[in-house]
VOGU-3710 file (C-alpha; in Angstrom, 3 decimals, decimal comma):
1> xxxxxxxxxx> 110,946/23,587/-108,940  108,916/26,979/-109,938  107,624/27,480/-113,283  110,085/30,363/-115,236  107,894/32,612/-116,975  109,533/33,736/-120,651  111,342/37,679/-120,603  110,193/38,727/-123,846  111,699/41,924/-125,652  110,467/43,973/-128,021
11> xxxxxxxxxx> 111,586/42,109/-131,175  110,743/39,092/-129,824  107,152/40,204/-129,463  107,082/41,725/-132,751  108,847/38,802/-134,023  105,997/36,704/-132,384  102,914/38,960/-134,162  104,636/38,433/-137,696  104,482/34,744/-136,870  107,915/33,767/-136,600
21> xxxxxxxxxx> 109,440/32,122/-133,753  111,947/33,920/-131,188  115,268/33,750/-131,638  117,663/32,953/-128,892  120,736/35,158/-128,456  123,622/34,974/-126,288  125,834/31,727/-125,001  123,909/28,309/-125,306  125,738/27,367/-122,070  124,120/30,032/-120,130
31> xxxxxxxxxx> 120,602/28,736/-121,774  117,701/27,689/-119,075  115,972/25,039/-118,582  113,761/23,788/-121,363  110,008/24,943/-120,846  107,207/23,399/-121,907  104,859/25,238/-123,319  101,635/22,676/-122,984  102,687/21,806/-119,098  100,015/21,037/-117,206
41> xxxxxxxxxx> 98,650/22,238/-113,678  101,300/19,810/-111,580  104,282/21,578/-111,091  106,951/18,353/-111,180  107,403/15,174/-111,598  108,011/14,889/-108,247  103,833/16,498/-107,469  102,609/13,795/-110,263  104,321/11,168/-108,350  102,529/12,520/-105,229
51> xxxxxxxxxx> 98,942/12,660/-106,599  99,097/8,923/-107,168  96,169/7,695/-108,974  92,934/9,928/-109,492  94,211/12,618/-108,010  94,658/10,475/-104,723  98,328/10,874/-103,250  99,745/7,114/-103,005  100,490/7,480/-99,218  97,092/7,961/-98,373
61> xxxxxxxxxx> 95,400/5,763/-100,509  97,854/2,729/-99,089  96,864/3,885/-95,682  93,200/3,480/-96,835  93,613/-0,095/-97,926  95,839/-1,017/-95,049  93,247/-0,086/-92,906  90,371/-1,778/-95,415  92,922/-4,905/-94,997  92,010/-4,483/-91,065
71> xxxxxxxxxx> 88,772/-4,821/-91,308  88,950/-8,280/-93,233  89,703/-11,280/-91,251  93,393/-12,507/-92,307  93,076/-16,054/-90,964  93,499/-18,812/-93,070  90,054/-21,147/-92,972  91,110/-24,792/-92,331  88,124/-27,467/-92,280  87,531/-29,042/-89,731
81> xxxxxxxxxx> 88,811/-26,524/-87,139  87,078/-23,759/-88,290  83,038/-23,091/-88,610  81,492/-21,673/-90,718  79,239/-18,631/-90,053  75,532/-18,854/-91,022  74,683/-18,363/-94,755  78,211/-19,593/-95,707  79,455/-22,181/-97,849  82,494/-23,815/-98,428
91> xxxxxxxxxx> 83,644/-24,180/-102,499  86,283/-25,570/-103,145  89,247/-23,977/-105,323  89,047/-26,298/-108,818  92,599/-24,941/-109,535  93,929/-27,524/-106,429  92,387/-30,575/-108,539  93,238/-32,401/-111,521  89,631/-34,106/-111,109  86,586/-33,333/-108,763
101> xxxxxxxxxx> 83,389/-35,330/-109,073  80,316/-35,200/-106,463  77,813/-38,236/-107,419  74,364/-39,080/-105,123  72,621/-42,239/-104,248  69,425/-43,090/-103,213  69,995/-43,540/-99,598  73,691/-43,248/-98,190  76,227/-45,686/-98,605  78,707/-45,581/-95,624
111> xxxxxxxxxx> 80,706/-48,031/-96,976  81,677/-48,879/-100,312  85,002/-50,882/-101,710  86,996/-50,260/-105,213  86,768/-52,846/-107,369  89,636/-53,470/-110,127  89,248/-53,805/-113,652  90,591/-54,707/-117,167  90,901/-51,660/-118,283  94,654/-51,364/-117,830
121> xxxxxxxxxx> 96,946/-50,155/-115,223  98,637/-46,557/-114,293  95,691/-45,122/-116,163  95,981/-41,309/-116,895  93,567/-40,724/-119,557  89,558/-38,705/-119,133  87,183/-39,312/-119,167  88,087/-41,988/-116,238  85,687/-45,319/-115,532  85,866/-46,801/-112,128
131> xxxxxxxxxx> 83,825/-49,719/-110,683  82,443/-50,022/-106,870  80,067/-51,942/-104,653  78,804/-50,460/-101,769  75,887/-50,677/-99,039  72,483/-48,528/-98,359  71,894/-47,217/-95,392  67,725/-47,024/-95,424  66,030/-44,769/-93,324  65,322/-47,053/-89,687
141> xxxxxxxxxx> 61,495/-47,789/-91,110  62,557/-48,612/-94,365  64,908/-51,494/-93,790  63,406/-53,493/-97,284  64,800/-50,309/-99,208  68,291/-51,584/-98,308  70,560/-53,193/-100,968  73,914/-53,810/-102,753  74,688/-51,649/-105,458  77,409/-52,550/-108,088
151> xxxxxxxxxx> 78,451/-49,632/-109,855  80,111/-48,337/-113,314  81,338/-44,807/-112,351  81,960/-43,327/-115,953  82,859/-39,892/-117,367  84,594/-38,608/-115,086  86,701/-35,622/-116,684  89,578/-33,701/-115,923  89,190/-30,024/-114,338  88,641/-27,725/-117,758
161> xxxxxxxxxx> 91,467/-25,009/-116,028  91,090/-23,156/-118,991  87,256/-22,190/-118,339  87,966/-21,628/-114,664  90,462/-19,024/-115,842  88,558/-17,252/-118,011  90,788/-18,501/-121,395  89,715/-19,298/-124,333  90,685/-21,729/-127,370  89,427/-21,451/-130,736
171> xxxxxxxxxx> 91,211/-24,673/-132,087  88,953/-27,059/-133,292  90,933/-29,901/-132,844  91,436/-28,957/-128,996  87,729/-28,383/-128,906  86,925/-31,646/-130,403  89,294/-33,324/-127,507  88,276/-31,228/-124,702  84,428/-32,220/-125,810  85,823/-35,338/-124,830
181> xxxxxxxxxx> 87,643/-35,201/-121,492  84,957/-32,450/-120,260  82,013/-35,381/-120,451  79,455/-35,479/-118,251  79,686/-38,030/-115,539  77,855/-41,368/-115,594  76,537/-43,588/-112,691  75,262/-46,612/-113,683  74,067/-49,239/-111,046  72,341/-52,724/-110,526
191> xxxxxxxxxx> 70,971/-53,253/-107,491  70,735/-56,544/-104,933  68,429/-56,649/-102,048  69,627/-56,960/-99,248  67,160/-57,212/-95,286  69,158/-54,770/-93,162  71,443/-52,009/-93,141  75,476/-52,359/-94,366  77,895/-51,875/-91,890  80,750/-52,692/-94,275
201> xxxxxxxxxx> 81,558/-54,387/-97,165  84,466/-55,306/-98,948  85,132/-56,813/-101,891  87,477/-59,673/-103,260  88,694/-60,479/-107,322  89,809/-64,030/-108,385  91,710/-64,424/-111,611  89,997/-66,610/-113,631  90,855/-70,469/-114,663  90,362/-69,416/-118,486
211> xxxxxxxxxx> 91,610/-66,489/-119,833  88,661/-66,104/-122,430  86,576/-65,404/-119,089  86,391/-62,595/-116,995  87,924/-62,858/-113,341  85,011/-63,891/-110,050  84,144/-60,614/-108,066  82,798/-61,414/-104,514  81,720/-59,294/-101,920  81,363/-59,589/-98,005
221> xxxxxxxxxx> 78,769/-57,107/-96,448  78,399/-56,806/-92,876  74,580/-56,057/-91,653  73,616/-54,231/-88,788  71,566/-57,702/-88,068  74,506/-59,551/-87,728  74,197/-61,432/-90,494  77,684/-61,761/-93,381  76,277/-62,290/-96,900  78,464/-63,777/-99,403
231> xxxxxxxxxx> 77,685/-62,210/-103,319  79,113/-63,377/-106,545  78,580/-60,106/-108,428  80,888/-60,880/-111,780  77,293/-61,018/-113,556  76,327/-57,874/-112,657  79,787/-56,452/-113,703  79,997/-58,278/-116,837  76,141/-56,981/-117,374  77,705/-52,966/-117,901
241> xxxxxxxxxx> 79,791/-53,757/-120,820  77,736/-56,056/-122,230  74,634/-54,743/-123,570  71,546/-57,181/-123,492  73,161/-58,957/-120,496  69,683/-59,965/-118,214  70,974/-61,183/-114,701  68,068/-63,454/-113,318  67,063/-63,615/-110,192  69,072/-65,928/-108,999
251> xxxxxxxxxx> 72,032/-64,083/-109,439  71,605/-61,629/-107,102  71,051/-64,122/-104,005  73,813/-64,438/-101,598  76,103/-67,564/-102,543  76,830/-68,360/-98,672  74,577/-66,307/-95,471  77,079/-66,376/-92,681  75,437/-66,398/-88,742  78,175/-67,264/-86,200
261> xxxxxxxxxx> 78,471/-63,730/-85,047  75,745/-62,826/-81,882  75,977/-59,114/-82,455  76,516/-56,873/-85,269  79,870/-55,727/-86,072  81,968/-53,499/-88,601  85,181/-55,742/-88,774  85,282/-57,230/-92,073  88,620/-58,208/-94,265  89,341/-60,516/-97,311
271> xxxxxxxxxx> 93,129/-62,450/-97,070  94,966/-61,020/-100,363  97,130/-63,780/-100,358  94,574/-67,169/-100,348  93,074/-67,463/-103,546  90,424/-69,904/-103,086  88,941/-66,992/-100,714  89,327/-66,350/-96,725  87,458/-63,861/-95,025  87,884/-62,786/-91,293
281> xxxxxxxxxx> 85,230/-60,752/-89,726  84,829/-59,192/-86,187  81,760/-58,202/-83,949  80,615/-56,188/-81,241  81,422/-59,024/-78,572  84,804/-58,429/-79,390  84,969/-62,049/-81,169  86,663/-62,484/-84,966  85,588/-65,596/-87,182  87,530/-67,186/-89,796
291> xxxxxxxxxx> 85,473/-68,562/-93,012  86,824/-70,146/-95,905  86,164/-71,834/-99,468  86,729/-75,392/-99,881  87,436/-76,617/-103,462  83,649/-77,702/-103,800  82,811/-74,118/-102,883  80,740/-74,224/-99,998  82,231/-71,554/-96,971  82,740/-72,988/-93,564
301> xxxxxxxxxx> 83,131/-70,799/-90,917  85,295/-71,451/-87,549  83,169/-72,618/-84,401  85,657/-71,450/-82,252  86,349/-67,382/-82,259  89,247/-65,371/-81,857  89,035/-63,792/-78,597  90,896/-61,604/-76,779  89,899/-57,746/-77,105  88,323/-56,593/-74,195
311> xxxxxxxxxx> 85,459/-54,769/-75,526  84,246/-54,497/-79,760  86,764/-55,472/-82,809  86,205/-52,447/-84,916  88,577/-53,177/-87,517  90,578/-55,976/-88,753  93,140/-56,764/-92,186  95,243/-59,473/-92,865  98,903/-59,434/-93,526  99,629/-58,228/-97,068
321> xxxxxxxxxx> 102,910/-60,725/-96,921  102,232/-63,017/-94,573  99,328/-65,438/-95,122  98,853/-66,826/-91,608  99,277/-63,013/-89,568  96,025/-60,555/-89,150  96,135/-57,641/-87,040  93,025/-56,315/-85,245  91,530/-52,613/-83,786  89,313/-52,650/-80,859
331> xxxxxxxxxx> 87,462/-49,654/-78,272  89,464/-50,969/-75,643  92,508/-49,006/-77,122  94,327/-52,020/-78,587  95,749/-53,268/-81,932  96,759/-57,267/-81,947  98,210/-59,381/-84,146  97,513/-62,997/-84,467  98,736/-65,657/-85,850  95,762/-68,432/-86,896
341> xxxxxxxxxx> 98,055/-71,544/-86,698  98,010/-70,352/-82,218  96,136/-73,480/-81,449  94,960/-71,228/-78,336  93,333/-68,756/-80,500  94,987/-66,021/-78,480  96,750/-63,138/-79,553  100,700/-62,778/-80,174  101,288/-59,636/-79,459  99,260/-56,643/-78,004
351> xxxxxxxxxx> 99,908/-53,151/-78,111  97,923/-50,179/-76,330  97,564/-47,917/-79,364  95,617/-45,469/-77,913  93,330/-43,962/-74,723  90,317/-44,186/-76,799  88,774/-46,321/-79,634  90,861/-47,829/-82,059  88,826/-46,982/-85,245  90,657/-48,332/-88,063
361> xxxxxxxxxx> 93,919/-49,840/-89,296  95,500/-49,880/-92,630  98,459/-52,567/-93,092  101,254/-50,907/-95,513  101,346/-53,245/-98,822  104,872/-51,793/-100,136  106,128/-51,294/-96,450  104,637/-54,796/-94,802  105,972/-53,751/-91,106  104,152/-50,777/-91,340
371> xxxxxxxxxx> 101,042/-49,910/-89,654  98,592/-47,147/-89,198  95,754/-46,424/-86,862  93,128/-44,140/-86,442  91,547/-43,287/-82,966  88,431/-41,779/-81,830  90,380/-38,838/-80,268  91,361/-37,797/-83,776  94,762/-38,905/-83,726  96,518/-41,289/-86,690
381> xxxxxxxxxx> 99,666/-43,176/-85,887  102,088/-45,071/-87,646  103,891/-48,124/-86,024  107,135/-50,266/-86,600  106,071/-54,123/-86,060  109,418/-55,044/-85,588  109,361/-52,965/-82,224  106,491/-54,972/-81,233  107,613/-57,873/-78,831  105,778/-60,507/-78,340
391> xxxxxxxxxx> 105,688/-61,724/-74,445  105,191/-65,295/-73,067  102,625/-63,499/-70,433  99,335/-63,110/-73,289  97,587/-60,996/-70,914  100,148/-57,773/-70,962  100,173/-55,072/-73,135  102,841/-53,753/-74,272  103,451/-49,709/-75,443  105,973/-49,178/-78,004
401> xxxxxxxxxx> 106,400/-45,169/-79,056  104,859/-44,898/-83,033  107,398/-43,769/-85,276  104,998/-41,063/-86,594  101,809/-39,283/-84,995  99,276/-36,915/-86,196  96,644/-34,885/-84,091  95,374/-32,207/-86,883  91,898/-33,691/-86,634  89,897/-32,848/-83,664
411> xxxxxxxxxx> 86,924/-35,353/-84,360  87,364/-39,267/-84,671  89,258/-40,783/-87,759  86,974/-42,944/-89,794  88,799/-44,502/-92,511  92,650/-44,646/-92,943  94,732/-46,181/-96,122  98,237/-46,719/-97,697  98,819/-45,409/-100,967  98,871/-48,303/-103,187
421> xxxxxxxxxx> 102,292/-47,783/-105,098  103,821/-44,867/-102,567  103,825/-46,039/-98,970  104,776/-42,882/-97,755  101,118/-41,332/-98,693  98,419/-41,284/-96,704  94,691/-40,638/-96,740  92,442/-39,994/-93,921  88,873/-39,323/-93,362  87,642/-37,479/-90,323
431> xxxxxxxxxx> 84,410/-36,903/-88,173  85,570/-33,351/-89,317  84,203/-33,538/-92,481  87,264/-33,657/-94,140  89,253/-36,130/-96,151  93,094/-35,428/-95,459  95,879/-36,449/-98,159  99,509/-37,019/-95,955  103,018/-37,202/-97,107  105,398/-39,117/-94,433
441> xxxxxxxxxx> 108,091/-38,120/-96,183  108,839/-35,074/-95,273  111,425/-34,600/-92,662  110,132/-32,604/-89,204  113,917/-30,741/-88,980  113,017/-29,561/-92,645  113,331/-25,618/-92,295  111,538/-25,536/-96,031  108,539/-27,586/-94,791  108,189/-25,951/-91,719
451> xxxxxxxxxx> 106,865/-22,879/-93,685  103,477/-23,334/-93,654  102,215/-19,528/-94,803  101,670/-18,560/-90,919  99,434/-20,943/-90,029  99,668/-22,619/-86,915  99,143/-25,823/-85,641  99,608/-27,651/-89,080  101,770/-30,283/-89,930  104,391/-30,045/-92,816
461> xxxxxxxxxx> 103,393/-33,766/-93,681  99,795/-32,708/-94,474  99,636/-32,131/-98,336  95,972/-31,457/-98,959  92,465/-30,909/-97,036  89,126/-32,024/-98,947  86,316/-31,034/-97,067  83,669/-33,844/-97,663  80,373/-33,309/-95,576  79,941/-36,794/-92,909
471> xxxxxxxxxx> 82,654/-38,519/-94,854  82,975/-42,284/-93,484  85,123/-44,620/-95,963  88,160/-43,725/-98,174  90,003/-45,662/-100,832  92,598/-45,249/-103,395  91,736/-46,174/-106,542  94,479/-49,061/-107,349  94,787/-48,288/-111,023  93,858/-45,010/-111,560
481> xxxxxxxxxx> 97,194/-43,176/-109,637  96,571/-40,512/-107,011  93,010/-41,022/-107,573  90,795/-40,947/-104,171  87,047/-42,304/-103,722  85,335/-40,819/-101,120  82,039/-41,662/-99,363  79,418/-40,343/-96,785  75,941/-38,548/-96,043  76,320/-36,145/-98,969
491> xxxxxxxxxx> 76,645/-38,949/-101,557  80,054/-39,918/-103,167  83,313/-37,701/-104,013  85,931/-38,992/-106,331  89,034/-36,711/-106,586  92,084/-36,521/-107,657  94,883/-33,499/-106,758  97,173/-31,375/-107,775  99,456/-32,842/-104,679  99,590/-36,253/-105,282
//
């Protein structure tokens, strides 16, 4: 539309000189268009639209970031499959976490075990406390260096989102609080030598006989000597909360050194369901030894191994509901169950779980015919027992189909474990680097979950991805809900998401 300049008359301009304003005559209805007098250079609407923003018409300025947006790479970075380029870093987005704690040790402790506590169940309040034992790993000239640390984990807050977003609060009261919940993490430790380098430990927590008295804490570690040492660490617990607490010498020697195994081994698993205490452990000779605690407390091991396994048991638990059943992982590809009242010692059933290495195994405690393994190839299985048939033929090997299987990591799985309460959550630690949280229950025919923002190659079952530099061990923290403890070269990780 073209600017209409103003016909002025006569009058109107003499009107205009004696400073009056002009005076329209004739019909309204054959009036123009209304003119502004203070219009500016554009001629329309329609050329204002078109100049977009400083003075830049829209069209080409989306054209410039389309091709900007080019230029960038689009693909979505997934741990573990991707590297990263040199000078890069990997942060991780605190918006995904409800808490995120990274916490170093001396020397590295590649295997570590949750121990529970009175401090109440379901716990959802910060700062959180959380106790642990785990095992050095000296440097190969240092082997003296090694020992057991028992550990108070406290202070550990909740993700301030508010700070990550920029926001701010000017409420006292919330200040006071958030002073609170945003404390400083605390890692307190006592420390038991120990002559060689853990393999694995776990650990195992008696009620006690008077309820005055706090419950018996033991722990089984697994040297790379061969050796199983047997520790009463309640004092050393007790010693956290009690200020003034000395633990003598004494204290901190092994209650029971166990040497029936030849060769080291990584197999090591406390029976949930004998409460005097029964520990099964596995070596590299592919033989598992049952020791237990008589009444006077002295632990006697088995002479006479469980054999079977062709090549090294690399991972063994007992039944969570049956007291007699234990299922074991081996290289050779197979998982076994036994049955310890087999006056042959031989296995009941066998199962080829995988081509390579059987890693670890994690028995379901809500689900108890549910297992999972984790192979060296990467992949993570879940089997029905109850297609497992036993044969009268102990030598064969039988191959039932998993009901679920997983190959998103591309490096060997190193730790595997049930959810505590929710059996259809998983976590998973990889040679990848990256600790993996799983939900089974999402259906593969589910068009919703099969959205996965373009990425390919990713399962709708996988929730979250935590990358976690040489991670080794994984546990859910039984009292603290969705909670995961991490562990591995960089130190520890303790976590707790958004997803679970």
């Amino acid at each position: 539309m073209a600017k209409r300049p103003a016909e002025e008359s006569e009058d109107q301009e003499a009107s205009l000189k004696a400073g009056d304003r002009p005076v329209q005559t004739g019909n309204d209805s054959e009036a123009g268009p209304f003119e502004d007098e203070f219009d500016d250079e554009f001629e329309s609407e329609d050329e204002i639209l078109e100049a977009g923003v400083d003075g830049q018409p829209d069209g080409e300025r989306e054209a410039e970031e389309k091709r900007d947006a080019m230029d960038m790479d689009q693909k979505t970075f997934i741990p573990g499959r991707d590297k990263l380029a040199a000078g890069e870093s990997l942060s991780p987005d605190t918006s995904a976490y409800e808490l995120l704690h990274n916490l170093t040790t001396t020397w590295p402790c590649l295997s570590f075990d949750i121990v529970p506590d009175q401090l109440g169940a379901n716990r959802k309040a910060y700062p959180a406390t959380l106790y642990a034992v785990a095992g050095t790993q000296a440097e190969g000239r240092k082997p003296s260096q090694n020992e057991l640390m028992v550990m108070k984990l406290s202070g550990l807050s909740r993700m301030d989102r508010r700070r990550d977003e920029g926001e701010s609060d000017n409420d006292d009261d919330d200040d006071d609080d958030d002073d609170e919940e945003n404390a400083d993490p605390i890692l307190e430790s006592k420390s038991i030598p120990l002559p060689s380098t853990t393999n694995r430990i776990r650990a195992r927590q008696y009620p006690p006989q008077n309820a005055s008295r706090p419950p018996t804490t033991h722990t089984a570690t697994m040297l790379e000597n061969s050796e199983v040492l047997i520790h009463d660490v309640t004092p050393h617990l007790i010693s956290f909360d009690s200020p003034g607490t000395i633990i003598m010498p004494y204290q901190s020697n092994p209650i029971a050194t166990l040497k029936m195994h030849r060769t080291e081994g990584y197999a090591v698993d406390w029976s949930p369901l004998v409460p005097q205490g029964k520990l099964l452990t596995g070596d590299n000779d592919g033989k598992m030894f049952i020791t237990t605690c008589t009444d006077g407390g002295k632990w006697t091991s088995d002479t006479r191994p469980f054999t079977g396994h062709q090549s090294s048991v690399e991972d063994v638990q007992w039944s969570p509901s049956e007291r007699n059943v234990f299922a074991s992982a081996s290289s050779d590809g197979t998982v076994k169950v036994w049955d310890v009242r087999s006056k042959t010692h031989k296995p009941a059933v066998s199962v080829q779980a995988s081509d390579t290495d059987v890693n670890v195994i994690s028995w379901s405690r809500q689900t108890t015919h549910l297992l999972a393994t984790g192979a060296d190839d990467g992949q993570w299985a879940v089997w029905d027992l109850r297609q497992w048939k036993g044969s009268s033929d102990k030598a064969s090997i039988s191959q039932p189909t998993p009901v679920a299987s997983f190959n998103f990591h591309k490096e060997q799985i190193t730790s595997i474990e049930w959810h505590p309460t929710d059996d259809s959550i998983m976590a998973v630690a990889a040679g990848d680097n990256t600790l993996t949280l799983w939900d089974l229950s999402v259906e593969l025919d589910d068009e919703e979950s099969k959205d996965t923002a373009g990425v390919q190659d990713v399962p709708p079952q996988l929730l979250f991805v935590h990358y976690m530099e040489m991670v080794k061990e994984c546990h859910w923290h039984p009292q603290i809900p969705g909670c995961v403890v991490g562990t591995g070269g960089s130190g520890f990780g303790i976590l707790k998401t958004i997803s679970v």
